[in-house]
C-alpha positions as CSV (number, residue, x, y, z in Angstrom):
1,X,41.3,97.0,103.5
2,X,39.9,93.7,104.0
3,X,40.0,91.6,107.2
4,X,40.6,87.2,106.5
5,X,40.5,84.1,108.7
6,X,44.2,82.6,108.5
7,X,47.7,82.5,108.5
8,X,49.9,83.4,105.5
9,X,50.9,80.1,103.6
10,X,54.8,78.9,103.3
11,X,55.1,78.4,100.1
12,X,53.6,78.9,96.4
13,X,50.0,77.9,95.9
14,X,47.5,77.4,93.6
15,X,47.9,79.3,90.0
16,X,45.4,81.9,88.2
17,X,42.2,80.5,87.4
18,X,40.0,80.9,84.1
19,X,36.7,81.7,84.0
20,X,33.9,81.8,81.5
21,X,31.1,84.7,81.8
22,X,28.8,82.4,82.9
23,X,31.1,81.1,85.7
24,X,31.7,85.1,87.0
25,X,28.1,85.5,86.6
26,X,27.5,82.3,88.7
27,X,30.3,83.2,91.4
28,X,28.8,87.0,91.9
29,X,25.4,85.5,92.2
30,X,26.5,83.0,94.5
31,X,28.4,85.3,96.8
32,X,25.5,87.6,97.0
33,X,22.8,85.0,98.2
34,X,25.1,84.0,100.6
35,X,25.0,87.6,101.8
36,X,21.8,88.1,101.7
37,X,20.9,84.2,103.8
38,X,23.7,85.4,106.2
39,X,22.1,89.1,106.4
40,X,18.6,87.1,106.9
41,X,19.7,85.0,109.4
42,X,18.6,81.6,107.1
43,X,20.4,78.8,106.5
44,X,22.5,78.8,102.8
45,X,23.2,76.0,100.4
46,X,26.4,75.5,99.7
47,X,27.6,77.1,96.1
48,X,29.3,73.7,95.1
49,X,25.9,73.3,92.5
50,X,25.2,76.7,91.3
51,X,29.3,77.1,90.8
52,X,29.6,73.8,89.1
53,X,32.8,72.2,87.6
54,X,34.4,75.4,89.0
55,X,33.8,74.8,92.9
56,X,36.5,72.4,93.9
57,X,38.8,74.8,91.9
58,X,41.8,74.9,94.3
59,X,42.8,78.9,95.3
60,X,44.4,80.7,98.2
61,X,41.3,82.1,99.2
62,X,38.4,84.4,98.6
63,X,37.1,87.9,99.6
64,X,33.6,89.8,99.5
65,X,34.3,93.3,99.6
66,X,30.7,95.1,100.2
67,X,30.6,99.1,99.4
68,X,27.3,101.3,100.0
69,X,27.4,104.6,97.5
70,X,31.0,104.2,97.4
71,X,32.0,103.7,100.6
72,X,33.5,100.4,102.7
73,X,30.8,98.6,104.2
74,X,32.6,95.7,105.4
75,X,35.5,93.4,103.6
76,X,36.1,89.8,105.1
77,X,37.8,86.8,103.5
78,X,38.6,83.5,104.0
79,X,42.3,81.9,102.9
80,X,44.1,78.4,103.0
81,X,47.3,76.9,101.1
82,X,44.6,75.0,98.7
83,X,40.9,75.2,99.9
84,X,38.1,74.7,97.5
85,X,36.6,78.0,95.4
86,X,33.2,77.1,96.5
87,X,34.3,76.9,100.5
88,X,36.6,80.0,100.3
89,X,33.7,81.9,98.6
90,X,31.1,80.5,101.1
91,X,33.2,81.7,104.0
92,X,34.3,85.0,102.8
93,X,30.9,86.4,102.1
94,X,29.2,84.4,105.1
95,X,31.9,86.3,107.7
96,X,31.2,90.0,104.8
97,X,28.0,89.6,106.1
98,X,28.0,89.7,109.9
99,X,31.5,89.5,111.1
100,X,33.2,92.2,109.9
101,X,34.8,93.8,113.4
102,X,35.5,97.4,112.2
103,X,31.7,97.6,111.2
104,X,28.0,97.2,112.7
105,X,26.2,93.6,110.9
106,X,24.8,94.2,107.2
107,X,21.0,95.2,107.8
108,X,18.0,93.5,105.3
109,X,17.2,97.5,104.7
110,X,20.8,97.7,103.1
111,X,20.9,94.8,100.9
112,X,19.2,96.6,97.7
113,X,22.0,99.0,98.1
114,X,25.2,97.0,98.1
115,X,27.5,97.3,95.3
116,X,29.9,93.3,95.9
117,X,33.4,92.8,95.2
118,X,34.3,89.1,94.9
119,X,37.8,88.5,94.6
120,X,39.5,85.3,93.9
121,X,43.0,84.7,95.3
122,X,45.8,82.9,94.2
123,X,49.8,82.4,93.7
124,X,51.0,83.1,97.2
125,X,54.9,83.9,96.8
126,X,57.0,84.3,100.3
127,X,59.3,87.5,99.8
128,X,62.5,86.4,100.1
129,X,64.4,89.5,99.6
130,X,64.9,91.7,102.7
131,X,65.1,95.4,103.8
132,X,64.4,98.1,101.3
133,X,65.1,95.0,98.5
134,X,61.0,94.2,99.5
135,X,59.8,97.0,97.3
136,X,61.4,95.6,94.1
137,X,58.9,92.2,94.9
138,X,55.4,94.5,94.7
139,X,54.0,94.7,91.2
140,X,51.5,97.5,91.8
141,X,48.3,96.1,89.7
142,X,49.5,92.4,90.2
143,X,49.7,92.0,93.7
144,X,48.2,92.0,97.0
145,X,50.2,91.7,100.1
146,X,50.3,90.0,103.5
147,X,52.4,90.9,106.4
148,X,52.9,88.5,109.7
149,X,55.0,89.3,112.3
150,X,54.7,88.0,116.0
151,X,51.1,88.1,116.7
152,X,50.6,90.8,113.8
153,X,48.7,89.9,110.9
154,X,47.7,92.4,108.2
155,X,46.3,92.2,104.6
156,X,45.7,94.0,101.6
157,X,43.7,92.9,98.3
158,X,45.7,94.0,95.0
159,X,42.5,96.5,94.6
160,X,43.5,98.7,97.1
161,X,46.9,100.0,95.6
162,X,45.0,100.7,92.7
163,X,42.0,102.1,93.7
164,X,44.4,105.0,96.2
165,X,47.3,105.2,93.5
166,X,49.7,103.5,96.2
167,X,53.3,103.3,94.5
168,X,55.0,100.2,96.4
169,X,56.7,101.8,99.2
170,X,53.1,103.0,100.0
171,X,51.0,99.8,99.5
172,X,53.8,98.4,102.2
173,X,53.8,100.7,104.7
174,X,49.6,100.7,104.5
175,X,49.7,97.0,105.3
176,X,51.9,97.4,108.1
177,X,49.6,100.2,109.7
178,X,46.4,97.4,109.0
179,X,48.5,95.2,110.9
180,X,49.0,97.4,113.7
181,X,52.5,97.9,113.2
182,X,54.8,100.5,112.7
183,X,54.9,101.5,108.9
184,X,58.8,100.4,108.4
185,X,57.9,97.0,109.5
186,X,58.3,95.7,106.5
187,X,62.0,96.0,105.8
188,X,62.2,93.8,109.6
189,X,64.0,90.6,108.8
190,X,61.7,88.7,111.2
191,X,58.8,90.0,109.3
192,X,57.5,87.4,107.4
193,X,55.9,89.1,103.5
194,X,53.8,87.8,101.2
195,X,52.8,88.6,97.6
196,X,49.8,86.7,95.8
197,X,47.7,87.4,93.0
198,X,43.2,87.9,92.2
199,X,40.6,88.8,90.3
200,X,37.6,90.7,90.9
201,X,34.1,89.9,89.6
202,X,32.2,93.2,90.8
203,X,28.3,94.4,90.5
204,X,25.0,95.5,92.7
205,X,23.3,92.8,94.6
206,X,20.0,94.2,93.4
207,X,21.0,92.8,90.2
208,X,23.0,90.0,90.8
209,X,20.0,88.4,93.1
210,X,17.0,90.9,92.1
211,X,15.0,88.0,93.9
212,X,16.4,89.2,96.9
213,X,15.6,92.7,97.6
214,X,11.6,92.1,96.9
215,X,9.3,93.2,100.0
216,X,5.7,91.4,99.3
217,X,7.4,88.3,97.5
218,X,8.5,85.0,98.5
219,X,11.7,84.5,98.0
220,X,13.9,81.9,96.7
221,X,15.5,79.5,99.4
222,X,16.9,76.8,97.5
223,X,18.4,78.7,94.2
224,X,21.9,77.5,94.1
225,X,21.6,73.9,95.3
226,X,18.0,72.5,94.0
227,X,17.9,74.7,90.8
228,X,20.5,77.0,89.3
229,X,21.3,80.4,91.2
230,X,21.8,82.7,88.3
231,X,19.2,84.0,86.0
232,X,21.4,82.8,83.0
233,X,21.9,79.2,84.4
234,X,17.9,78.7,85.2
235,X,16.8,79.7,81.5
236,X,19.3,77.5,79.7
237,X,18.3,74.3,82.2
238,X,14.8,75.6,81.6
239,X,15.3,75.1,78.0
240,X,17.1,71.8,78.4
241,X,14.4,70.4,80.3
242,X,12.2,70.7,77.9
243,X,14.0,70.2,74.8
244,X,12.0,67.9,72.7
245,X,15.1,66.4,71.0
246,X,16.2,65.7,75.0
247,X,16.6,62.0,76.0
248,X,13.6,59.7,77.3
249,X,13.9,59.9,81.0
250,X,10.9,57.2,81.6
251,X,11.5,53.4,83.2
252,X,9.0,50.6,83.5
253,X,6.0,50.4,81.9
254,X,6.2,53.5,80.2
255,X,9.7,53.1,79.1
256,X,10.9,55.7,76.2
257,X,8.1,58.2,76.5
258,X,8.5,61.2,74.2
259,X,8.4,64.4,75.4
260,X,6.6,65.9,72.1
261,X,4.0,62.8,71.9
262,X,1.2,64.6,73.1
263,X,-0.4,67.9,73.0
264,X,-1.4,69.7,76.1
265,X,-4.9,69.6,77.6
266,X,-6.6,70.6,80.1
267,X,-6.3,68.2,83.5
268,X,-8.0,68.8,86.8
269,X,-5.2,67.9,88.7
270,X,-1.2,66.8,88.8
271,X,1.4,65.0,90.9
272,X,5.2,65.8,90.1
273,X,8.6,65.4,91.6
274,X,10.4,68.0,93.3
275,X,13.9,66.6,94.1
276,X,16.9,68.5,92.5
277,X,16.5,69.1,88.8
278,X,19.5,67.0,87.9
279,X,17.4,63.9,89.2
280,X,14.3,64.7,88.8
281,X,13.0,67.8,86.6
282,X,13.2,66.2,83.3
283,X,9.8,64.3,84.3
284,X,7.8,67.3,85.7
285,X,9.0,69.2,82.8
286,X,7.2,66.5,80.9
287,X,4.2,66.6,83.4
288,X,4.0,70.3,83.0
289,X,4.2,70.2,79.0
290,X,1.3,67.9,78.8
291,X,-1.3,70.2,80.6
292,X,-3.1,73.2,79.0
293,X,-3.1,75.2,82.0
294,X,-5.8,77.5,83.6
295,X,-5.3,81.0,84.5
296,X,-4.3,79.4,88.5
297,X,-3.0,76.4,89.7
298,X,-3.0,75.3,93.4
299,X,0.2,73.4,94.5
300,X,-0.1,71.2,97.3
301,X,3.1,70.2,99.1
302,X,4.5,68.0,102.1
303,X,5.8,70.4,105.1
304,X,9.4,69.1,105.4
305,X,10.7,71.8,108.2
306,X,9.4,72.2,111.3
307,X,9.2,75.7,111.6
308,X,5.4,77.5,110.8
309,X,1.7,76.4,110.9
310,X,0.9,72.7,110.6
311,X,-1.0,73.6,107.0
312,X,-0.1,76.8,105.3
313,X,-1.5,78.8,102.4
314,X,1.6,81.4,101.7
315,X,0.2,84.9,102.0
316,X,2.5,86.8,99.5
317,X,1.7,88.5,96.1
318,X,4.5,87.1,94.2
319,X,6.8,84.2,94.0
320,X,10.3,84.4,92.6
321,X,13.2,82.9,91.1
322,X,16.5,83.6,89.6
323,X,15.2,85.8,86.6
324,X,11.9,85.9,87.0
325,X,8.7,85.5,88.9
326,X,5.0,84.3,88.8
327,X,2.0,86.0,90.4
328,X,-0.1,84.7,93.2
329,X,-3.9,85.0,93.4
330,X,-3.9,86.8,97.4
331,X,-7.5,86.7,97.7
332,X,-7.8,83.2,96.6
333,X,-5.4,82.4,99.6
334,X,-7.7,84.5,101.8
335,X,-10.3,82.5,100.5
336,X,-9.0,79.3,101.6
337,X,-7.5,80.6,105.0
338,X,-11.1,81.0,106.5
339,X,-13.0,78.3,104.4
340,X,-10.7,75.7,105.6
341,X,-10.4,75.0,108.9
342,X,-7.2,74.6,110.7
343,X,-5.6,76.0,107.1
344,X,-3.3,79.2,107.9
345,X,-1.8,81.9,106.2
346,X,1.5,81.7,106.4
347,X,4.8,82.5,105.5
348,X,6.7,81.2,107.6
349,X,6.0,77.8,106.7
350,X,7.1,78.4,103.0
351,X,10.4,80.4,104.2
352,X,12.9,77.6,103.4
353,X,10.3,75.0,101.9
354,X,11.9,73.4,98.5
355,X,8.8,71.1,97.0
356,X,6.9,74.7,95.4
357,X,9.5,77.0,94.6
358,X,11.7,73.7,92.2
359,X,8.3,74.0,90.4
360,X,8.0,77.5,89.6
361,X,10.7,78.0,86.6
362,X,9.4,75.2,85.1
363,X,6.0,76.6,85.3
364,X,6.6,79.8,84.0
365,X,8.3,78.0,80.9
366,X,5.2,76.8,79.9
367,X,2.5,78.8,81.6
368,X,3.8,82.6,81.9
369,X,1.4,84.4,84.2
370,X,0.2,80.9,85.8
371,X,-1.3,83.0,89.1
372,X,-0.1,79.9,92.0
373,X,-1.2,79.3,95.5
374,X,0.8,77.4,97.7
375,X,-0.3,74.8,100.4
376,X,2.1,73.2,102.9
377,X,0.2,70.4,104.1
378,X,1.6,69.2,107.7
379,X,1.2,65.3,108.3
380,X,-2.1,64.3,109.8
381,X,-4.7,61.1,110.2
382,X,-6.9,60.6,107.6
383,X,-10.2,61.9,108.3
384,X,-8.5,65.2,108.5
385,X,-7.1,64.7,105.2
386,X,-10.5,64.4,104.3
387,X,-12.1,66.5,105.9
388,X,-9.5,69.2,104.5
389,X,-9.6,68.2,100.7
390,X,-13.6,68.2,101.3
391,X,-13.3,72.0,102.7
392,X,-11.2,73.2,99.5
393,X,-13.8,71.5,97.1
394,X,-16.3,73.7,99.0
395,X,-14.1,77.0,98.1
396,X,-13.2,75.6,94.4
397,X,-16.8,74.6,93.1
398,X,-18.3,77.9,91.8
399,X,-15.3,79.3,91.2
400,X,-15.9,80.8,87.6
401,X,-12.7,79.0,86.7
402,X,-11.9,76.1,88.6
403,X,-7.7,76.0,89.2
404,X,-5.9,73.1,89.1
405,X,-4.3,71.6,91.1
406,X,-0.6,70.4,91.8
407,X,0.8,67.6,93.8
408,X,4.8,68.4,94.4
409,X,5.4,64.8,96.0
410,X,8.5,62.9,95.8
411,X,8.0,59.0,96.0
412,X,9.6,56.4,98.4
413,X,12.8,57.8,100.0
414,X,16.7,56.0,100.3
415,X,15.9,52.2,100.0
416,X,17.7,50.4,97.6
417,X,16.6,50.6,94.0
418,X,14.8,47.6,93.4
419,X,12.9,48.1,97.0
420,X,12.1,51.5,96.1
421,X,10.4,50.3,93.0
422,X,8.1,47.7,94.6
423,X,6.7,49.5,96.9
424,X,6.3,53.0,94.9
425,X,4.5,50.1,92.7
426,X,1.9,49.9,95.5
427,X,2.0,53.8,96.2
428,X,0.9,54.0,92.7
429,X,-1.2,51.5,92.1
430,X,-3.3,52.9,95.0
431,X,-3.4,56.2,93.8
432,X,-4.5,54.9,90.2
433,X,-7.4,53.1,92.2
434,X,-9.0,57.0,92.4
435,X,-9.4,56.0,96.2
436,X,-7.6,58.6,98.7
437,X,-8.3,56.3,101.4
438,X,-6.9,53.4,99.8
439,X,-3.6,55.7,99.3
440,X,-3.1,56.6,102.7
441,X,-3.6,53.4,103.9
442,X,-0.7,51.8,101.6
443,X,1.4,54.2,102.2
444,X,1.3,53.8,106.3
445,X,0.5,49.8,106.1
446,X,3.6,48.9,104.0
447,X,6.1,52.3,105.6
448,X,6.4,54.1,102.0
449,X,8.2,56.7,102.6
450,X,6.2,58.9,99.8
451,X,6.7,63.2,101.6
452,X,3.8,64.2,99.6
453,X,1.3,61.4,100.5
454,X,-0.7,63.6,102.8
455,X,-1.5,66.5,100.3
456,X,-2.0,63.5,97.9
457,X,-4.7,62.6,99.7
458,X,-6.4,65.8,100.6
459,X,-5.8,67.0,96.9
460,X,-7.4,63.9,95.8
461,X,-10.2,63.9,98.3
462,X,-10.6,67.6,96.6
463,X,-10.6,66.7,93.3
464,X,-13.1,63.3,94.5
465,X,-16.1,66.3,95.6
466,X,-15.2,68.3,92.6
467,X,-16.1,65.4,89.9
468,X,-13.1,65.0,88.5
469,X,-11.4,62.7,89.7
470,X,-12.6,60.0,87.3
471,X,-8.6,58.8,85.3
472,X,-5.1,58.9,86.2
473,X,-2.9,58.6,83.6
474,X,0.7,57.8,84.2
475,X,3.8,60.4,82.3
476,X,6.6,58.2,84.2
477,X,8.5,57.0,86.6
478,X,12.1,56.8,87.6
479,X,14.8,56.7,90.7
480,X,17.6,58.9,91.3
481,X,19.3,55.7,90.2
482,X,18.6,56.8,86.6
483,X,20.3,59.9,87.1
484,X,23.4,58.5,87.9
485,X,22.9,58.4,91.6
486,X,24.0,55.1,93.5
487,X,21.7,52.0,92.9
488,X,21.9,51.3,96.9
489,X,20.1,54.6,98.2
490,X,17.6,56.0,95.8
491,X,14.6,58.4,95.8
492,X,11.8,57.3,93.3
493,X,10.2,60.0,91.2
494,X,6.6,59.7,89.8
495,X,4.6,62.3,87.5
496,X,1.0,62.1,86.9
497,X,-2.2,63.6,85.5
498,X,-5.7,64.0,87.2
499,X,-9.3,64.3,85.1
């Protein structure tokens, strides 16, 4: 007995959707992280990317149903003549969530426990017959129905005359009680009925979003509009992304390079991109495949949210991601927290920060067990960009094992596409020079908006004091542009190897 957000429609609506197994995989996974943000109190992408060509599916509406060891934990919904899937689903399990009236907010100690309903609506049919007629128009099985009279509003999902063996006399009458009226109600001729018809995709959150119920781990933000959500959906993109037989992503200079063209090796250092994988993780993929990684890597990223310390090492023992995860290295991180100064640990900083967790599918592709530590590096002038890359060499040099280490840096942002590759052409060329300063000051003197230039620099500076920063070597280059995106507003995307 479910509780939705608007009126009954006037006339027939959208028809009976067909999904894949993929697609009710995706929609369960995307109704539960939506759950489990709302739950959380974070902010949710929208499920238009991780549901794909299905979101703007037109339906009546959509429900969450959320049960704890069998019993109702709160049912909410969200319904419209013709509303997107990927709004209706958003809505419905944002409002499961929290806004359920007959029950107190979902808690984060409950999550691991909830067994989800998410029910997809469709084909609402006025009843036009009247009085005891109205039974004859139930299909017990079939359909749900929606009652409206005066200021009365009540709601039942097809579900529930199955799951309590209502005949259709029954399945009326309940409706009428949700709505607060008298049983009968529904034979009243100024009772306005409605039949429609759904589907239920049903499973445990712990499984649908495993990510989600971890206690020492970061967990994934971005899942669902970045990357894929589903566990499914990252593996096959995974695999896409680094398909040898995959087409040359790579403009400019280095125009048609190969995935396969080179074996890995080892590099000191790395600077990939970290927008959306549709634009840009075709070229970290090849980044990634061209380095013979150590047993850690360090990724160094821009801070693009306000919220945390200025520069962050993330303090958890584990990062994950829609089917799977990757270890960090704790008392590394300790290590750098009080060798560094003015360097935190921190989660808070890497709550809902993008630029390390797009890396870590593609990372566990090629390096399973890769132990990562992740920096947010805060912007800052340059002598404390030095002085910070100078302090990590300190903590890295007799380190058995030297890790190495990752830029996550997009290039210039959202000038046209011929502006964006002039002055990423000066970004780059100043970051070939093997001169940090030179990089920061070409990146402030000519306004390139390059997010990563200031752990650029302090990774750099690192590296510099290390002894190995002596080549950079260029994988490619490209703008959104390439990808499809509009020629007039593009982000440019560089990858690049340190030694």
């Amino acid at each position: 007995m479910c509780h939705s957000s608007s009126r009954p429609p006037q006339s027939s609506g959208p028809t009976r959707p067909e999904f894949t197994k993929d697609q009710d995989v995706a929609l369960l996974a995307a109704a539960c992280r939506r759950v489990v943000a709302a739950v959380r109190g974070e902010s949710a992408e929208s499920s238009r990317r991780e549901l794909g060509e299905i979101a703007d599916l037109p339906v009546y509406g959509s429900f969450v149903t959320l049960r704890r060891e069998g019993r109702l934990r709160s049912c909410c919904g969200h319904l419209g003549p013709s509303i997107p899937l990927c709004e209706a689903l958003d809505r419905a399990a944002d409002r499961a969530a929290t806004d359920d009236p007959r029950f107190p907010p979902i808690s984060p100690a409950e999550l691991r426990h909830l067994h989800v309903d998410v029910w997809v609506l469709w084909g609402p049919e006025p009843v036009k017959a009247r009085g005891e007629d109205r039974v004859r128009a139930v299909e017990i099985g079939r359909h749900g129905v929606q009652i409206a009279k005066g200021f009365a509003r009540g709601l039942l999902l097809p579900g529930v005359a199955v799951e309590h063996k209502f005949d259709a006399r029954t399945f009326l009458e309940q409706v009428c009680i949700k709505a607060g009226l008298p049983p009968d109600a529904w034979k009243d001729d100024d009772a306005s009925l409605m039949v429609f018809e759904g589907l239920a995709i049903e499973g445990q959150l712990a499984d649908a979003v495993q990510w989600a119920v971890e206690e020492d781990a970061r967990r994934p933000a971005v899942a669902g509009g970045f990357y894929p959500g589903s566990a499914d959906a990252v593996r096959r993109e995974v695999k896409a992304l680094f398909a040898e037989d995959s087409p040359h992503f790579c403009v400019g200079e280095n125009e048609n390079v190969s995935l396969a063209k080179h074996e890995p090796r080892p590099w000191a250092g790395a600077l990939v991109p970290h927008a959306g994988w549709v634009y840009s993780g075709r070229l970290a993929a090849a980044v990634f495949r061209r380095i013979a990684f150590p047993s850690r890597a360090i990724v160094l990223c821009p801070k693009h949210r306000a919220a945390g310390a200025r520069w962050a090492v993330a303090p958890h023992r584990r990062w994950l991601f829609p089917g799977g995860e990757l270890p960090s290295d704790p008392d590394l991180a300790e290590r750098l927290a009080e060798g560094v100064e003015g360097l935190e640990l921190d989660a808070e900083s890497h709550r809902q920060e993008h630029a390390i967790e797009v890396q870590l599918p593609l990372l566990a592709h090629v390096a399973p067990g890769l132990r990562v530590v992740g920096i947010t590096v805060g912007d800052a002038s340059l002598n404390e960009l030095l002085r910070l890359g100078t302090a990590m060499s300190v903590v890295l040099r007799d380190l058995a094992e030297r890790p190495i280490l990752i830029v996550s840096s997009d290039m210039n942002h959202f000038a046209d596409d011929a502006t964006t590759r002039r002055v990423d052409r000066l970004a780059l060329d100043a970051i070939a020079s093997l001169d940090p300063e030179r990089v920061y000051e070409t990146v402030r003197r000519h306004r390139i908006s390059m997010c990563g230039a200031a752990p650029c620099v302090a990774a750099m500076e690192a590296l510099r004091w290390l002894h190995s920063l002596n080549r950079c070597e260029m994988v490619g280059y490209a703008t959104s542009a390439d990808a499809g995106g509009p020629a007039d507003r593009v982000v440019g995307y560089a990858g690049l190897l340190f030694g």
